[in-house]
C-alpha positions as CSV (number, residue, x, y, z in Angstrom):
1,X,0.0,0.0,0.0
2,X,1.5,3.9,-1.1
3,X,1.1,6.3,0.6
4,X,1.9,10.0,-0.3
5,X,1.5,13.7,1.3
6,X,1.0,16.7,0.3
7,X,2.3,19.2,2.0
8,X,1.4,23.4,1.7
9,X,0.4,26.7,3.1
10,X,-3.6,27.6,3.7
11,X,-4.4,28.7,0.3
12,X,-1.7,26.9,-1.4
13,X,-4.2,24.6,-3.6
14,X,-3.1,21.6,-1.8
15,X,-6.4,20.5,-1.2
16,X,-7.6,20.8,-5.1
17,X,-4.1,19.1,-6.2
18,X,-4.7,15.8,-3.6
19,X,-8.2,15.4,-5.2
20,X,-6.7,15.9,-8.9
21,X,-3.8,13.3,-7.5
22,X,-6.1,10.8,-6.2
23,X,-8.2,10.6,-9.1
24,X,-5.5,10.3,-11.4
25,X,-3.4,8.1,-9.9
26,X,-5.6,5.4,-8.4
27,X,-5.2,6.8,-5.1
28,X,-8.2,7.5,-2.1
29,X,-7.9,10.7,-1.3
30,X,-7.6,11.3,2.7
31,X,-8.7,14.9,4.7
32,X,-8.3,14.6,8.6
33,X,-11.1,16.9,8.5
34,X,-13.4,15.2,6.6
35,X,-12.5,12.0,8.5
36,X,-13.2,13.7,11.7
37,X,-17.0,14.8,10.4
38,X,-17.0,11.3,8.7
39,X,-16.8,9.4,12.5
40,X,-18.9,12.0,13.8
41,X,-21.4,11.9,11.4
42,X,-22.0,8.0,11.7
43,X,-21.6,8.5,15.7
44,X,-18.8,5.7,15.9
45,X,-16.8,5.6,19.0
46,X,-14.0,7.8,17.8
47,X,-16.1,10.3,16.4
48,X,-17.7,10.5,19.8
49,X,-14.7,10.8,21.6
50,X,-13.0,13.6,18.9
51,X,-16.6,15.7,19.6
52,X,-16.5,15.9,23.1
53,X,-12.7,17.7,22.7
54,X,-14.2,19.4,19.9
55,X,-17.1,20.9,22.1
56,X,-14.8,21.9,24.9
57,X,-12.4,23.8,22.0
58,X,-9.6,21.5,22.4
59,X,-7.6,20.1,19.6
60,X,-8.5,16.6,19.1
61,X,-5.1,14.4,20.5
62,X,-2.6,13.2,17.7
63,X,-3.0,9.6,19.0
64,X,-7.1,9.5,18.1
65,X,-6.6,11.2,14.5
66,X,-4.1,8.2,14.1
67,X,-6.7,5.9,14.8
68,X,-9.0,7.4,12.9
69,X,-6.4,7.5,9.8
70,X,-5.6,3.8,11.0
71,X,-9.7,2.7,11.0
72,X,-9.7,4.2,7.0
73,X,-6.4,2.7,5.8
74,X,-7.9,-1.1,7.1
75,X,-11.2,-0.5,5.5
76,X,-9.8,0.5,2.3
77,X,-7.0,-1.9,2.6
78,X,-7.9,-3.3,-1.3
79,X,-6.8,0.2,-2.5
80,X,-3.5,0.8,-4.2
81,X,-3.0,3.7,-1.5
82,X,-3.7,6.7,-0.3
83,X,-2.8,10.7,-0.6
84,X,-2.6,12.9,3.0
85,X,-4.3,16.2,2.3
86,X,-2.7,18.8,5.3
87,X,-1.7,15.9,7.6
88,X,0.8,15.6,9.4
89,X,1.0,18.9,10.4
90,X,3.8,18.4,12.9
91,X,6.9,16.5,13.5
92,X,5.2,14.2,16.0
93,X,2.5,13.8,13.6
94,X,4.8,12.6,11.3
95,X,6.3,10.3,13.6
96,X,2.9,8.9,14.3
97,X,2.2,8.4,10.9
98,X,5.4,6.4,10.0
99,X,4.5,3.9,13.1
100,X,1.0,3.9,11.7
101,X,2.4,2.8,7.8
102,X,4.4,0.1,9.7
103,X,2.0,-1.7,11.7
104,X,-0.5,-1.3,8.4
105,X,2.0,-2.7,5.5
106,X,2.4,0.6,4.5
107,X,5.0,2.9,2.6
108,X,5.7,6.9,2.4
109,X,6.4,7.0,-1.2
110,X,7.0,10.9,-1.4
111,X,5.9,14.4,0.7
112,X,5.2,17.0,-2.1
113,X,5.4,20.3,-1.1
114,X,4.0,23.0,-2.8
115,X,5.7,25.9,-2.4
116,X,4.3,29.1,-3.3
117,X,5.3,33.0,-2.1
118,X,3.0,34.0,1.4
119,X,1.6,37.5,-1.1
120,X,0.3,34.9,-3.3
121,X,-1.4,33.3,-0.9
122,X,-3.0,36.0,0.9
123,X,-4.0,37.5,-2.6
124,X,-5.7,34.6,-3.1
125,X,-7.3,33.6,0.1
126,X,-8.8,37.7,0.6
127,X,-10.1,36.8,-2.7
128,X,-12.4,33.7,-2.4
129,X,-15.5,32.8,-1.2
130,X,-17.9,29.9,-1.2
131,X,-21.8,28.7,-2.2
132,X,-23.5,28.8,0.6
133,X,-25.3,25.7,-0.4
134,X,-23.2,23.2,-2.7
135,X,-20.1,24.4,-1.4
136,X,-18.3,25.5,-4.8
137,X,-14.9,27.9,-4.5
138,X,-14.6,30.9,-6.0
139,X,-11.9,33.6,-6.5
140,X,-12.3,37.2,-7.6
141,X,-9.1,36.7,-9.6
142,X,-8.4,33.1,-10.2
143,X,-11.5,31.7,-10.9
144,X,-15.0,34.4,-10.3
145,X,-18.7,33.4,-11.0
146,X,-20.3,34.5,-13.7
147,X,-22.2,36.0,-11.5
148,X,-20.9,38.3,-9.2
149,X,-21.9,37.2,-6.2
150,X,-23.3,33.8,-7.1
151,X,-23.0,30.5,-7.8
152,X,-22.9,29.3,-11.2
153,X,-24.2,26.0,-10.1
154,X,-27.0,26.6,-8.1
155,X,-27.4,30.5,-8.1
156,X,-26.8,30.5,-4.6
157,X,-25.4,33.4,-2.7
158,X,-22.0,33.3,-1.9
159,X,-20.4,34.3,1.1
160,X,-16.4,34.8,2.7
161,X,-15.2,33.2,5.2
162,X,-14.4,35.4,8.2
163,X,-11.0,33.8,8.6
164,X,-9.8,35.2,5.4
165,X,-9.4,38.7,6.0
166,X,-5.6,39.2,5.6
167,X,-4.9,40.0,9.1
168,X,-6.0,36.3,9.8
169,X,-4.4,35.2,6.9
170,X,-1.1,36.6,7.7
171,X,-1.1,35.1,11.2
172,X,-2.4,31.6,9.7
173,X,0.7,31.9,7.0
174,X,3.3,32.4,10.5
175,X,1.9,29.6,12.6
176,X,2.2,27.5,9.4
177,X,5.6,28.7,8.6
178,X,6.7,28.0,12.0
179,X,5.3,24.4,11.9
180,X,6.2,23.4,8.3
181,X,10.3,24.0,8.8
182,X,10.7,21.2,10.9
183,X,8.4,19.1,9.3
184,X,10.0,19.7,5.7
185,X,13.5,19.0,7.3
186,X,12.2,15.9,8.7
187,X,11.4,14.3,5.6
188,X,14.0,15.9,3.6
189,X,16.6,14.0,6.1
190,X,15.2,11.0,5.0
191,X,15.0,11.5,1.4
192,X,11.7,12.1,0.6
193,X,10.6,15.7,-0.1
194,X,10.0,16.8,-3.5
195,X,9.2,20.7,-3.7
196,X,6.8,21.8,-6.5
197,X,6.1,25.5,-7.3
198,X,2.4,25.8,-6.5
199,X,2.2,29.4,-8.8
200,X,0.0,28.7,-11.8
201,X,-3.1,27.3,-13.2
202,X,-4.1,24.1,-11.9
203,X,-3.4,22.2,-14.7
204,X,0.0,23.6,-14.5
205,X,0.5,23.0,-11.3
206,X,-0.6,19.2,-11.3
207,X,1.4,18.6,-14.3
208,X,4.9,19.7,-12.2
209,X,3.8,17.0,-9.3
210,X,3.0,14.6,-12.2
211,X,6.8,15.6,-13.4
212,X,8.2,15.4,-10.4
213,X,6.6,12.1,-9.2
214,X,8.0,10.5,-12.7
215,X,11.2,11.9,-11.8
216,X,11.4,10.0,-8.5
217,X,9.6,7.0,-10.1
218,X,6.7,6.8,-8.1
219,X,4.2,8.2,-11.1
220,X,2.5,5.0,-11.6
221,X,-1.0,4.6,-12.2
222,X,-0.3,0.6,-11.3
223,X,1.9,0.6,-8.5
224,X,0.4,-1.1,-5.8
C-alpha cells in the first residue's frame, strides 16, 4: 500500500491538487477533517470521543486522529493507496504516521510540497469565497462566478469566510511557517521531499507533481 503527502500553506491549492492526484493516480484521497466529520457523522466511538474535545475547544489528541487514519487505511486496505491532504502537520505527527504505515504494510512514497510566495497566498485567500449551499470555491481573480456574487451551479449566494481577511491570513501563513520548517527537514533527512512551485493554473500545477513524481519514479497509475 502507497502512501503519499501533500504538503502546503492555507491557500496553497493543496487541497484541489490531492483530489486531482487521487483521481488520477488510483489513489483515495484522505482529509483529517473530513475523516473527523465522517466518525462524527456516523456516531462511531472515535467520532464521539474527537466531539467531546471538539465541544470543549480542544484540539483533538494526535493519537485518536491516528486511529481514525488507522480505521480508514484497514477498510480501504484493497486500494492501491492513499494521498494525506494537510496531515501531518507536525513532527510528532509525522512520527505517528510512520508507526501507523508500519504496523499497516504501509510505505511513504514521497511528501510534495508545494511551495508558493505567502503575497500569493494571501491574494488569493482575501479573494475567495464559497456557495453557501453546494459548497463550490470561487476567487475574484483566479477563478469568479459568472455571476458576481453567485453560484454558477445553483445561483446560490456566496459568502467569505471570516477567517480570510488578511490579518487572519497573515497570522495563519506564520503559525504555518513556524510548523512546516521542521516538518519539511524531517522528511528531507530521510530523502523524501519533493518541492513543487504551487504558482500557476491548476493544470500547471498538477502537471509539475505529475513531473516530479515521474522523476522519483513513483508516477505509476499501477503501483500497488
Amino acid at each position: 500500500m502507497r502512501l503519499l503527502i501533500l504538503l502546503g500553506a492555507p491557500g496553497s491549492g493543496k487541497g484541489t491538487q490531492a483530489k486531482l492526484l487521487a483521481e488520477y493516480l488510483g489513489l483515495v484521497h484522505l482529509s483529517t477533517g473530513d475523516i473527523l466529520r465522517d466518525e462524527m457523522r456516523r456516531g462511531t466511538q472515535l467520532g464521539s470521543q474527537a466531539n467531546q474535545y471538539m465541544t470543549a475547544g480542544e484540539l483533538v489528541p494526535d493519537v485518536l486522529i491516528l486511529d481514525m487514519i488507522k480505521a480508514k487505511l484497514i477498510l480501504d486496505s484493497m486500494t492501491r493507496g492513499f494521498i494525506f491532504d494537510g496531515f501531518p502537520r507536525t513532527v510528532a505527527q509525522a512520527k505517528g504516521l510512520d508507526r501507523l504505515a508500519d504496523e499497516v504494510g504501509a510505505r511513504i512514497d514521497r511528501v510534495i510540497n508545494l511551495a508558493i510566495d505567502d503575497e500569493v497566498v494571501v491574494e488569493r485567500l482575501i479573494a475567495r469565497s464559497g456557495c453557501s449551499v453546494c459548497g463550490a470555491i470561487y476567487n475574484d481573480v483566479w477563478n469568479p462566478p459568472r455571476r458576481a456574487g453567485f453560484c454558477d451551479k445553483d445561483d446560490s449566494a456566496l459568502i467569505r469566510r471570516s477567517d480570510d481577511s488578511e490579518s487572519v491570513v497573515r497570522n495563519r501563513l506564520n503559525i504555518y511557517r513556524q510548523q512546516a520548517k521542521p516538518l519539511e527537514e524531517y522528511y528531507s533527512h530521510r530523502a523524501l521531499l519533493v518541492r513543487v512551485d504551487g504558482y500557476g493554473m491548476t493544470g500547471q500545477v498538477l502537471a509539475r507533481i505529475l513531473i516530479s513524481l515521474e522523476a522519483s519514479g513513483t508516477n505509476d497509475r499501477t503501483q500497488v
